[in-house]
PDB file of the backbone (N, CA, C, O) and the ligand in Angstrom, with CONECT records:
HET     ZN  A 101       1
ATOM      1  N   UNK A   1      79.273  50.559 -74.065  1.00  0.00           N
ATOM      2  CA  UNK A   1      78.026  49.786 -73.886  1.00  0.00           C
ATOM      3  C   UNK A   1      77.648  49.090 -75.177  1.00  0.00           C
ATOM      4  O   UNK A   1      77.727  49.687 -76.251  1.00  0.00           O
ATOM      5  N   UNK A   2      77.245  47.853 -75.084  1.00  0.00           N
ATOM      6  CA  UNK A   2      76.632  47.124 -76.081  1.00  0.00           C
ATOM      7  C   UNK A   2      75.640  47.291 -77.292  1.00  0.00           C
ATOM      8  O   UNK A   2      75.561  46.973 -78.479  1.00  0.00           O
ATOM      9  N   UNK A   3      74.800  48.091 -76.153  1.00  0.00           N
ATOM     10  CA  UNK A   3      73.409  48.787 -76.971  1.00  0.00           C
ATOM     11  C   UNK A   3      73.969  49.874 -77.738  1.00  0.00           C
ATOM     12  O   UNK A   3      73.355  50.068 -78.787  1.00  0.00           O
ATOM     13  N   UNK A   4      75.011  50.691 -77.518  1.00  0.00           N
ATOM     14  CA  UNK A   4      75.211  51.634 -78.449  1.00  0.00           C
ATOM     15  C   UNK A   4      75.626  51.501 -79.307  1.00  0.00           C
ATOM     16  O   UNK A   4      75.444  52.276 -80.245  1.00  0.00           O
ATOM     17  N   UNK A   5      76.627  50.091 -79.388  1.00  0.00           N
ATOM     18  CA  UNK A   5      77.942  50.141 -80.750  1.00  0.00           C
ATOM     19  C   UNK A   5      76.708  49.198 -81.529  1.00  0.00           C
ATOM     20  O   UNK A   5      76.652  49.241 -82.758  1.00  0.00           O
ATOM     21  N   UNK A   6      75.754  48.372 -80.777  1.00  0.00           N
ATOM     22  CA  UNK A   6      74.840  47.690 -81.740  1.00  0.00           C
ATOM     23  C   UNK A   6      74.034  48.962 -82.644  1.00  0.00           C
ATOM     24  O   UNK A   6      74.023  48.890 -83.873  1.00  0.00           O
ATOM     25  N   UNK A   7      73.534  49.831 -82.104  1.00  0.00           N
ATOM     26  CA  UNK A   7      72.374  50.587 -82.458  1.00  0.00           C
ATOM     27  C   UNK A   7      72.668  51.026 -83.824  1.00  0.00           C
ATOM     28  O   UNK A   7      71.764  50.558 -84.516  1.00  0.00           O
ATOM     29  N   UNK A   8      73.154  51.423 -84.265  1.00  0.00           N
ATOM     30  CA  UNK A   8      74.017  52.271 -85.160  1.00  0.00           C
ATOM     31  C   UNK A   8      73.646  50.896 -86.729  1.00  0.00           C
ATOM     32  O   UNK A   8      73.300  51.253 -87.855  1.00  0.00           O
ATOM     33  N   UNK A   9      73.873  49.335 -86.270  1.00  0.00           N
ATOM     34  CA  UNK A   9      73.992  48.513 -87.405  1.00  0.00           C
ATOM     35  C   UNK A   9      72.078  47.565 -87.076  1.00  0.00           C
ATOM     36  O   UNK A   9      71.402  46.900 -87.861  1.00  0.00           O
ATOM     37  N   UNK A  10      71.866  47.880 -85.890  1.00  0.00           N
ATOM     38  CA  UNK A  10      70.511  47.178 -85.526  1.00  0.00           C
ATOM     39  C   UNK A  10      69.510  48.231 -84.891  1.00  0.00           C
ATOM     40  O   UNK A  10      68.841  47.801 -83.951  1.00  0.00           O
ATOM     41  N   UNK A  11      69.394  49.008 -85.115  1.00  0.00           N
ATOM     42  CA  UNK A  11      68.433  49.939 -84.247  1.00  0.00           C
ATOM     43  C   UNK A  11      67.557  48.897 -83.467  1.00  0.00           C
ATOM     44  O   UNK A  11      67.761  48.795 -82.257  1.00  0.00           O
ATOM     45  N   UNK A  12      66.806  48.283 -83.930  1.00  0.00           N
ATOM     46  CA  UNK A  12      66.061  47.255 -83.030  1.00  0.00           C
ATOM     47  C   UNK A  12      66.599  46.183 -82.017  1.00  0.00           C
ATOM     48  O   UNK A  12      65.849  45.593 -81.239  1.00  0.00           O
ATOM     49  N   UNK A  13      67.859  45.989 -82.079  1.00  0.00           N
ATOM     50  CA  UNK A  13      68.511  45.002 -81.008  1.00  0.00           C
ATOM     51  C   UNK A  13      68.918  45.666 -80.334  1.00  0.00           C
ATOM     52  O   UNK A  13      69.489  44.956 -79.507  1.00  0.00           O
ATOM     53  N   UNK A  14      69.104  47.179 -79.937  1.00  0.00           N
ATOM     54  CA  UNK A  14      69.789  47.690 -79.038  1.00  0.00           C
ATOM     55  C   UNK A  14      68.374  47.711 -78.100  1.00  0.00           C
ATOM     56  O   UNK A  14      68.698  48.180 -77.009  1.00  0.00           O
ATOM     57  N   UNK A  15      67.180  47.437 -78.111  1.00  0.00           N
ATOM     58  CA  UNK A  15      65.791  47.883 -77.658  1.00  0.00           C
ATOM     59  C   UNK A  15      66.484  46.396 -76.562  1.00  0.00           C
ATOM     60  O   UNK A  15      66.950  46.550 -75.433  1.00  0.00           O
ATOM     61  N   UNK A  16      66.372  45.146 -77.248  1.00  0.00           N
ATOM     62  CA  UNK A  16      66.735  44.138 -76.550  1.00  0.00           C
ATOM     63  C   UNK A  16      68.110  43.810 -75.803  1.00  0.00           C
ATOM     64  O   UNK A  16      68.186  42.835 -75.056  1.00  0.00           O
ATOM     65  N   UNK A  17      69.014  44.521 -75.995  1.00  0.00           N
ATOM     66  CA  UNK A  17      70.196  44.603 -75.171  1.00  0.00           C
ATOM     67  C   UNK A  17      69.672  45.971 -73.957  1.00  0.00           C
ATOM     68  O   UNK A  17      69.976  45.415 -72.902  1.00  0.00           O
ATOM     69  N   UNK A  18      69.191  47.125 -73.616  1.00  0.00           N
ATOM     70  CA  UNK A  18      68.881  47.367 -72.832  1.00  0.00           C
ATOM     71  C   UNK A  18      67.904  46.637 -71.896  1.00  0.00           C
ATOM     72  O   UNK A  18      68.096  46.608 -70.680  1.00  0.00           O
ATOM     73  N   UNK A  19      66.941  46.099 -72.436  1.00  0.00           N
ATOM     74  CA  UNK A  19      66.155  45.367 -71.780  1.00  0.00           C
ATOM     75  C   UNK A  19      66.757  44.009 -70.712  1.00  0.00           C
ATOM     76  O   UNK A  19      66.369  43.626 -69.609  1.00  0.00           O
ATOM     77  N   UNK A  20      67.761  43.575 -71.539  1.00  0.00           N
ATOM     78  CA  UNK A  20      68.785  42.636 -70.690  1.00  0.00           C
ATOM     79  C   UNK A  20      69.604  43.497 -69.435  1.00  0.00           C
ATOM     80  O   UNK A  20      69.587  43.309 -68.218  1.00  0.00           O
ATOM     81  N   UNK A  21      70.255  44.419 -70.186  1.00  0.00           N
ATOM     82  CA  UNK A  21      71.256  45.077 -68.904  1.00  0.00           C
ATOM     83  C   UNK A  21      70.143  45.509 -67.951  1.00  0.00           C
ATOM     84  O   UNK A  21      70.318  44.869 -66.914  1.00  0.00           O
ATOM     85  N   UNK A  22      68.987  46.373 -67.822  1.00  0.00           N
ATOM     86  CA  UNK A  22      68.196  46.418 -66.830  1.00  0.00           C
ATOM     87  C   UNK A  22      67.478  45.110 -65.935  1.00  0.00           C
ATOM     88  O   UNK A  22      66.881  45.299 -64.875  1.00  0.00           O
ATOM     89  N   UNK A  23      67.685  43.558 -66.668  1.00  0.00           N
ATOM     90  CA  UNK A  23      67.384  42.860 -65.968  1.00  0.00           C
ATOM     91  C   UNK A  23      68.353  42.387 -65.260  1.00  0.00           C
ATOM     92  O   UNK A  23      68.073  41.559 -64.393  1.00  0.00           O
ATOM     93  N   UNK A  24      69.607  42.760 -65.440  1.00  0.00           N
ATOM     94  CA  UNK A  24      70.921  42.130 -64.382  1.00  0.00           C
ATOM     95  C   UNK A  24      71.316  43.495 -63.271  1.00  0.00           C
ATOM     96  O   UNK A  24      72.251  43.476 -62.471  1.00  0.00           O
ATOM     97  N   UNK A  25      70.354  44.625 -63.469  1.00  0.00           N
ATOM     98  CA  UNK A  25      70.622  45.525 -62.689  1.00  0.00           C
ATOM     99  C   UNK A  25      69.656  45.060 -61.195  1.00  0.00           C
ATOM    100  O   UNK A  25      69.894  44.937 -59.993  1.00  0.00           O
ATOM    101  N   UNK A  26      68.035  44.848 -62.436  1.00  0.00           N
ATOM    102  CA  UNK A  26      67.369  44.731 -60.514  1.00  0.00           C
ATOM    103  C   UNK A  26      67.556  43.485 -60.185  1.00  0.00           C
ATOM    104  O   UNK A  26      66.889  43.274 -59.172  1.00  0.00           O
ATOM    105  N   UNK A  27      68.273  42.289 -60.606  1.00  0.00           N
ATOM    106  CA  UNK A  27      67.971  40.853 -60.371  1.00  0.00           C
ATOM    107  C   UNK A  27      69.721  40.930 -59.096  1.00  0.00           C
ATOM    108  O   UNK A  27      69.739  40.434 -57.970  1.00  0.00           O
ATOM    109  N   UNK A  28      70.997  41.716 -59.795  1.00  0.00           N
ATOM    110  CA  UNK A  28      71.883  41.939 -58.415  1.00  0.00           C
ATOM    111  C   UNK A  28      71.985  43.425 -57.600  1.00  0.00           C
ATOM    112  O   UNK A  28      72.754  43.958 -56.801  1.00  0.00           O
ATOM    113  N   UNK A  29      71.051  43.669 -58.124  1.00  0.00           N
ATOM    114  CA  UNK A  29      70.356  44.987 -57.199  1.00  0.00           C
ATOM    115  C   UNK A  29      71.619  46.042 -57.391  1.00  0.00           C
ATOM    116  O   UNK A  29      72.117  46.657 -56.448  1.00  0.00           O
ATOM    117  N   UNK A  30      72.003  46.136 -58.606  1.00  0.00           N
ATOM    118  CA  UNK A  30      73.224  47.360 -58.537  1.00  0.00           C
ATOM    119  C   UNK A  30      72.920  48.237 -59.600  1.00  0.00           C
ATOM    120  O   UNK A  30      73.097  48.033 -60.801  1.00  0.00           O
ATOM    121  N   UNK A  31      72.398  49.333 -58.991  1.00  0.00           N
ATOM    122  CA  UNK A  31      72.436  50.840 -60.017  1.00  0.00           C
ATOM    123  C   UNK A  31      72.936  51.051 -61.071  1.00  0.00           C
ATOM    124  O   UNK A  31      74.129  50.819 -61.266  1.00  0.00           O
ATOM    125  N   UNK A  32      71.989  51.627 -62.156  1.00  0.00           N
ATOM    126  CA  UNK A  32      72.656  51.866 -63.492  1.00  0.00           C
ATOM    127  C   UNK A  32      73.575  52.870 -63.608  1.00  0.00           C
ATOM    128  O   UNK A  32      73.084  53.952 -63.287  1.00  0.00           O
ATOM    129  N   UNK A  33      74.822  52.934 -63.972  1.00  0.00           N
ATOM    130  CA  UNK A  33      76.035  53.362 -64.150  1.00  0.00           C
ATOM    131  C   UNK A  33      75.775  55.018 -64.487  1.00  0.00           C
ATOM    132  O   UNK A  33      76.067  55.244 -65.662  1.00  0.00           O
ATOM    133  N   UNK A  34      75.410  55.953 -63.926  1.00  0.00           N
ATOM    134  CA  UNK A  34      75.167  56.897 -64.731  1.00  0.00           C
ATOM    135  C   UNK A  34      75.664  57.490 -66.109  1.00  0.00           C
ATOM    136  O   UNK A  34      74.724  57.851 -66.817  1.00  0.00           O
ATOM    137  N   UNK A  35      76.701  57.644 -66.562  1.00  0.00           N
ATOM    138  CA  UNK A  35      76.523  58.019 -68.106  1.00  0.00           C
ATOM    139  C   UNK A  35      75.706  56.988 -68.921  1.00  0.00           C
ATOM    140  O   UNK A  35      75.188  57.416 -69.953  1.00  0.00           O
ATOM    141  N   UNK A  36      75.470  55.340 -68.511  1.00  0.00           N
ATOM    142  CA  UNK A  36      74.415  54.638 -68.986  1.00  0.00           C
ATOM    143  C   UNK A  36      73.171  55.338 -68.763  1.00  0.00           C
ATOM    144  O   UNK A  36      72.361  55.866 -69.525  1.00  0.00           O
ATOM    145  N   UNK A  37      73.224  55.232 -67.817  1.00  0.00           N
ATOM    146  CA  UNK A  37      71.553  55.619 -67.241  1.00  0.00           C
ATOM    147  C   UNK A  37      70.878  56.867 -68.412  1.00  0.00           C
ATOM    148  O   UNK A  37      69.743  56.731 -68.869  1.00  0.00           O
ATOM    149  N   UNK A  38      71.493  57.681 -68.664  1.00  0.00           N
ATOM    150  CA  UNK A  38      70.961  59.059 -69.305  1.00  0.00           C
ATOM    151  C   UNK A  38      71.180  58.519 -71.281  1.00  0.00           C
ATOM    152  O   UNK A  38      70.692  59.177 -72.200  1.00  0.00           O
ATOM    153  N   UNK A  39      71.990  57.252 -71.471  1.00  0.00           N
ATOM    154  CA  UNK A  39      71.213  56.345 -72.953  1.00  0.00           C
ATOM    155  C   UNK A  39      70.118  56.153 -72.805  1.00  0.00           C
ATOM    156  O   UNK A  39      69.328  56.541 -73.666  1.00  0.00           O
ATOM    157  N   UNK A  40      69.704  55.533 -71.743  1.00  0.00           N
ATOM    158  CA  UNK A  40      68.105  54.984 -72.470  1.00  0.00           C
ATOM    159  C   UNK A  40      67.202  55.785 -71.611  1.00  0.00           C
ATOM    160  O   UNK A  40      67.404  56.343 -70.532  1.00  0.00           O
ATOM    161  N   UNK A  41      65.678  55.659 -72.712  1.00  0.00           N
ATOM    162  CA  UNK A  41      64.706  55.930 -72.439  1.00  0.00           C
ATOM    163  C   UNK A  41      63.738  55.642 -71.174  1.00  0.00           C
ATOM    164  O   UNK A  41      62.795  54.853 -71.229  1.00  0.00           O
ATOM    165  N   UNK A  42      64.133  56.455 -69.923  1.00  0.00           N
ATOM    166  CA  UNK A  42      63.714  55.944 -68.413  1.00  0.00           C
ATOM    167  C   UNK A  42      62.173  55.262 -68.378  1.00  0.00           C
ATOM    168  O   UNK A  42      61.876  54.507 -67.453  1.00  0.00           O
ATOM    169  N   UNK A  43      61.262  55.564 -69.394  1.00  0.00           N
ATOM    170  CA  UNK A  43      59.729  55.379 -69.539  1.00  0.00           C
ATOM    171  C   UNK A  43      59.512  53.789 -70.671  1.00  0.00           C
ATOM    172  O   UNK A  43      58.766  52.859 -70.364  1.00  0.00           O
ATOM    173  N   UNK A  44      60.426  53.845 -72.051  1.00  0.00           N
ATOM    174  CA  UNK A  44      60.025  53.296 -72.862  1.00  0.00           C
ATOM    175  C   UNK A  44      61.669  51.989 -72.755  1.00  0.00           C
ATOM    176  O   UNK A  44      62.122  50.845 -72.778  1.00  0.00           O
ATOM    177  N   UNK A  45      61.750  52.598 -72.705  1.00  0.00           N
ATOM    178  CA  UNK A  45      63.729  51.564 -72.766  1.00  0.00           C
ATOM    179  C   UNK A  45      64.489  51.578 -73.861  1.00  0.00           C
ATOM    180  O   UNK A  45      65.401  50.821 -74.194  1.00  0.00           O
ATOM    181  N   UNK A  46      64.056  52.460 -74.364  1.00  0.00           N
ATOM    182  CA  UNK A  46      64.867  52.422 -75.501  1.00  0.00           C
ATOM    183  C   UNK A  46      66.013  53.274 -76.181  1.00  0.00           C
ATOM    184  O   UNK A  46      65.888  54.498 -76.201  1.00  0.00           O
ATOM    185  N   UNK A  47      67.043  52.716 -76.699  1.00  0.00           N
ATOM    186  CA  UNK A  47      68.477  53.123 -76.845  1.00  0.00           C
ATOM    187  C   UNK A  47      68.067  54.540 -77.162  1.00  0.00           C
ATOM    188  O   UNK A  47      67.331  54.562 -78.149  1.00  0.00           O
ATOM    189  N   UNK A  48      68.331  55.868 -76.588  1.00  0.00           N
ATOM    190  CA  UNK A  48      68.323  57.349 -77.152  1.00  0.00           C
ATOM    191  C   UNK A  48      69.795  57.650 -78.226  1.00  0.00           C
ATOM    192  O   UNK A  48      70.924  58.121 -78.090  1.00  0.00           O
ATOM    193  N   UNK A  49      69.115  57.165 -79.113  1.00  0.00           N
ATOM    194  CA  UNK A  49      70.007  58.479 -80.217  1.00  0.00           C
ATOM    195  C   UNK A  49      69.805  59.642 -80.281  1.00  0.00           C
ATOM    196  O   UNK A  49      68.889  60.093 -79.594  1.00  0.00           O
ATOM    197  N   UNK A  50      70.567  60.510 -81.106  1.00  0.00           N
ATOM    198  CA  UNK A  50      70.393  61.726 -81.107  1.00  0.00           C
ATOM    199  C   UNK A  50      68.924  62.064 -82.116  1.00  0.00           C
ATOM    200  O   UNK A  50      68.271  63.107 -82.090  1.00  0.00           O
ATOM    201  N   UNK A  51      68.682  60.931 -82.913  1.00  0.00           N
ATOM    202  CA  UNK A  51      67.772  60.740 -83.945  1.00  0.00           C
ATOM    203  C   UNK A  51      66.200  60.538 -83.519  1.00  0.00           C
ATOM    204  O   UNK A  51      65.357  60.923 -84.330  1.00  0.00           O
ATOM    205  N   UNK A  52      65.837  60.047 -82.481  1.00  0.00           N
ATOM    206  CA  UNK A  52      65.155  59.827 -81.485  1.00  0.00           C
ATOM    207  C   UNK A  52      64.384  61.156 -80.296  1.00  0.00           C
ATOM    208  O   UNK A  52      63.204  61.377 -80.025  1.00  0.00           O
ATOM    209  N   UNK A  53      65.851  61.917 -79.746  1.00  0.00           N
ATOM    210  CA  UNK A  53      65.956  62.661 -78.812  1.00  0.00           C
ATOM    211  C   UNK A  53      65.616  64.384 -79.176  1.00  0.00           C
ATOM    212  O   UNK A  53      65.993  64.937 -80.210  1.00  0.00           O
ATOM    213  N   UNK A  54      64.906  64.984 -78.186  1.00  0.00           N
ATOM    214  CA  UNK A  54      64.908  66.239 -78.404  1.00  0.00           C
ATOM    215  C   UNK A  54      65.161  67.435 -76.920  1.00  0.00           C
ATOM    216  O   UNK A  54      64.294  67.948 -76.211  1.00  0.00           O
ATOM    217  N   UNK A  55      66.457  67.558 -76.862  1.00  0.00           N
ATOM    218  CA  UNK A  55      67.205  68.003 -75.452  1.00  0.00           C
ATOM    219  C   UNK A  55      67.065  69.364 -75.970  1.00  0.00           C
ATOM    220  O   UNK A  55      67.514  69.761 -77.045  1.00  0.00           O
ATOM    221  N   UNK A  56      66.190  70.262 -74.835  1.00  0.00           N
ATOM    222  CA  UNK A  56      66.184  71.217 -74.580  1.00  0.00           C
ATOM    223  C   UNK A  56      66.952  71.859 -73.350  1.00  0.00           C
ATOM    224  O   UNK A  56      67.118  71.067 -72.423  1.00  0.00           O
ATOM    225  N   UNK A  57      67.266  72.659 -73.230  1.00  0.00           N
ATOM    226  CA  UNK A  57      68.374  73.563 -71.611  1.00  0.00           C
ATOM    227  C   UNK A  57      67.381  74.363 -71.434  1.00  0.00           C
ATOM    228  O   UNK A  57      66.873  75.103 -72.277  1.00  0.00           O
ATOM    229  N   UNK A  58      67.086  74.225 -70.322  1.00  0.00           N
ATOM    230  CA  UNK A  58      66.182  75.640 -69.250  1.00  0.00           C
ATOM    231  C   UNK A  58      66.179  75.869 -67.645  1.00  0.00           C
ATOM    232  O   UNK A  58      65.860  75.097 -66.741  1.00  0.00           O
ATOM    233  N   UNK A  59      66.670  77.266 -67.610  1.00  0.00           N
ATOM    234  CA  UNK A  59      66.781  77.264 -66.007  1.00  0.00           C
ATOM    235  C   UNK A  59      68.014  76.571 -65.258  1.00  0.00           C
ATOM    236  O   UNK A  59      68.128  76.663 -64.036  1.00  0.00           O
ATOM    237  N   UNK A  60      68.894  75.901 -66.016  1.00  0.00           N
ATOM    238  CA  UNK A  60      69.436  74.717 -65.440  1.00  0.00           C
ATOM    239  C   UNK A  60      69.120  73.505 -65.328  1.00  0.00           C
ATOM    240  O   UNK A  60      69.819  72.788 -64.612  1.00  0.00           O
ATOM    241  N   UNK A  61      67.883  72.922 -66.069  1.00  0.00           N
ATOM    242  CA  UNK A  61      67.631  71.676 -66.198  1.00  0.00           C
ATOM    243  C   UNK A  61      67.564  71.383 -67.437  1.00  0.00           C
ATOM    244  O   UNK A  61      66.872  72.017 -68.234  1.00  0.00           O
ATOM    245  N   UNK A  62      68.391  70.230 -67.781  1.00  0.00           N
ATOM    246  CA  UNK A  62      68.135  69.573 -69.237  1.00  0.00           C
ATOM    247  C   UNK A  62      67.429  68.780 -69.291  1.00  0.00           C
ATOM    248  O   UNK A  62      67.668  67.800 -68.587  1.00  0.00           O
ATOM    249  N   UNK A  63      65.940  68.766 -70.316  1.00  0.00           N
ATOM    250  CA  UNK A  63      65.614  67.968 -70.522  1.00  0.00           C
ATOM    251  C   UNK A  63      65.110  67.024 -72.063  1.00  0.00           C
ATOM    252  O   UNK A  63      64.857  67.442 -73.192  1.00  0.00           O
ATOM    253  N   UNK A  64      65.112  66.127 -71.698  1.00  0.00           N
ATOM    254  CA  UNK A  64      65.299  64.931 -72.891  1.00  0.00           C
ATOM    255  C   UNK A  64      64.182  64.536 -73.171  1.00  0.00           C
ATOM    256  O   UNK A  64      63.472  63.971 -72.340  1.00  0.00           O
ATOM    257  N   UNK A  65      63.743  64.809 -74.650  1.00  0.00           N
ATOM    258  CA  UNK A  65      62.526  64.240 -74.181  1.00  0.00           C
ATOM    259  C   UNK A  65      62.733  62.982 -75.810  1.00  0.00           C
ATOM    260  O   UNK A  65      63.325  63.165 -76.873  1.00  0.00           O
ATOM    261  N   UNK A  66      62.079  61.996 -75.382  1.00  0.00           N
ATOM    262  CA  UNK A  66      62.154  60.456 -76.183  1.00  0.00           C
ATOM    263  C   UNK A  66      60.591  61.104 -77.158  1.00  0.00           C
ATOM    264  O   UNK A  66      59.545  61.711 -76.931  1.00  0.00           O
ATOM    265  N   UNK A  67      61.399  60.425 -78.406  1.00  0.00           N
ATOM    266  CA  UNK A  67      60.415  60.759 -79.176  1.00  0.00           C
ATOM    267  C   UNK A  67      59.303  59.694 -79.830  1.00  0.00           C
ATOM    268  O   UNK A  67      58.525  59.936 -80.753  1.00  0.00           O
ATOM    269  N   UNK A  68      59.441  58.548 -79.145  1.00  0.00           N
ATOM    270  CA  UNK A  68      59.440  57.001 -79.378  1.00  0.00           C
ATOM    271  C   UNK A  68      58.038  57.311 -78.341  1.00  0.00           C
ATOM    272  O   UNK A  68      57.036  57.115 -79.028  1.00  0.00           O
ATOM    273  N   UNK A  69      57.865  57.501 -77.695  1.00  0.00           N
ATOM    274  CA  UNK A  69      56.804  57.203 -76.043  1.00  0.00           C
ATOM    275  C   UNK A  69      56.796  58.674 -75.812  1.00  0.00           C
ATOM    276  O   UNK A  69      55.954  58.860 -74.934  1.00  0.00           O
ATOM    277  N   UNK A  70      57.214  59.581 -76.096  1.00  0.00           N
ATOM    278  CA  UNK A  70      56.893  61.643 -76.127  1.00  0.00           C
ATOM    279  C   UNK A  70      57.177  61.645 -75.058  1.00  0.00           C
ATOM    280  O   UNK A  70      57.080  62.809 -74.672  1.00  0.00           O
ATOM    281  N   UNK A  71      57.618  60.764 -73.964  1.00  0.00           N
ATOM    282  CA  UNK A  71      57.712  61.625 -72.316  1.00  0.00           C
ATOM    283  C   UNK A  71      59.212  62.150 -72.589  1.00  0.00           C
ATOM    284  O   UNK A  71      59.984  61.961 -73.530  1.00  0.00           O
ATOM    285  N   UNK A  72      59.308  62.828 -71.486  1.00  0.00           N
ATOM    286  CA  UNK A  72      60.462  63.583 -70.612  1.00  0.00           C
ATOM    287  C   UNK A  72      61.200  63.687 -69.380  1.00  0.00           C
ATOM    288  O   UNK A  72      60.775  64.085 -68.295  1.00  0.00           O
ATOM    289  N   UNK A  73      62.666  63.174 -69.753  1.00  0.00           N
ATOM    290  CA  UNK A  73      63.246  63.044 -68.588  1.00  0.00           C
ATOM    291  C   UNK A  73      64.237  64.124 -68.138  1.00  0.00           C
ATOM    292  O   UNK A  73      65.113  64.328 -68.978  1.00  0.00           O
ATOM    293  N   UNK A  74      64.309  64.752 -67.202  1.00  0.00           N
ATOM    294  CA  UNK A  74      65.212  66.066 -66.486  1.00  0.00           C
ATOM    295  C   UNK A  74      65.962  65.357 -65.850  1.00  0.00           C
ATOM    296  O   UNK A  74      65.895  64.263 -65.291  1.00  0.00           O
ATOM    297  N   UNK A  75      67.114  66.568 -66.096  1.00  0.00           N
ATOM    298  CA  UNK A  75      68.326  66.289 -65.005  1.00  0.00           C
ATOM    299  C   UNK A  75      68.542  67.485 -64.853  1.00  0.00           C
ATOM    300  O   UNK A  75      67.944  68.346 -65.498  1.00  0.00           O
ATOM    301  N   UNK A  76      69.810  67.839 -63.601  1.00  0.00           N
ATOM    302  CA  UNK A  76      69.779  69.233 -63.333  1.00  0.00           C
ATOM    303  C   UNK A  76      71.299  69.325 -64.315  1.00  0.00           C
ATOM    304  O   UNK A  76      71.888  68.315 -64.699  1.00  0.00           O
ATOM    305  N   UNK A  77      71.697  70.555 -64.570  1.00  0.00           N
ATOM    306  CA  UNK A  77      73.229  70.497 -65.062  1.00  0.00           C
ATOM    307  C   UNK A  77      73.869  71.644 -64.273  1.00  0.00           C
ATOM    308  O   UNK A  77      73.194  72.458 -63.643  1.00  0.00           O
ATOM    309  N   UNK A  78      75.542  71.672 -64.355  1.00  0.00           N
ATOM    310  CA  UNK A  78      76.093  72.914 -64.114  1.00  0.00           C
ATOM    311  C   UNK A  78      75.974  74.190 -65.005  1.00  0.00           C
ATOM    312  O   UNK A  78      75.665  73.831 -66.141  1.00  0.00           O
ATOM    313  N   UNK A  79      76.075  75.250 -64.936  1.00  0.00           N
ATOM    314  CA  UNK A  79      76.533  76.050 -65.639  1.00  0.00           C
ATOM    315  C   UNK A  79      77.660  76.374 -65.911  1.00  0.00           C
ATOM    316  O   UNK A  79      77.864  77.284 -66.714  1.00  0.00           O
TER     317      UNK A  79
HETATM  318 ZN    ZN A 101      60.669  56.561 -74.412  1.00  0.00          ZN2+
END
């Protein structure tokens, strides 16, 4: 992905390369790729680094929480 290999030399252009790929998602109506989907920030949009991110495991749900906008996004995982 774009936003990631940018992030690393632009932290701030990867904000604007997600913002693009989510507009070619709802404009041909095709779902974000899941290992994309769980980069960015589902609330704020913005590229999740590890620098950013604070992933906790509980119960079987991981969750991520963006440190940019403080919310939290879950997913379930295997054990
Ligand atoms: Zn966020």
């Amino acid at each position: 992905m774009l936003a990631a290999a940018v992030h690393a030399a632009h932290p701030e252009r990867s904000y604007r390369y997600v913002q693009i790929a989510k507009k070619i998602c709802s404009r041909t109506r095709v779902r974000m790729p899941r290992p994309l989907k769980r980069l960015f920030c589902k609330h704020c949009g913005s590229f999740l680094s590890p620098a950013v991110t604070r992933v906790r495991l509980c119960d079987g749900v991981l969750t991520t929480t963006c440190l940019l906008c403080g919310r939290q996004m879950r997913r379930p995982y295997r054990i």
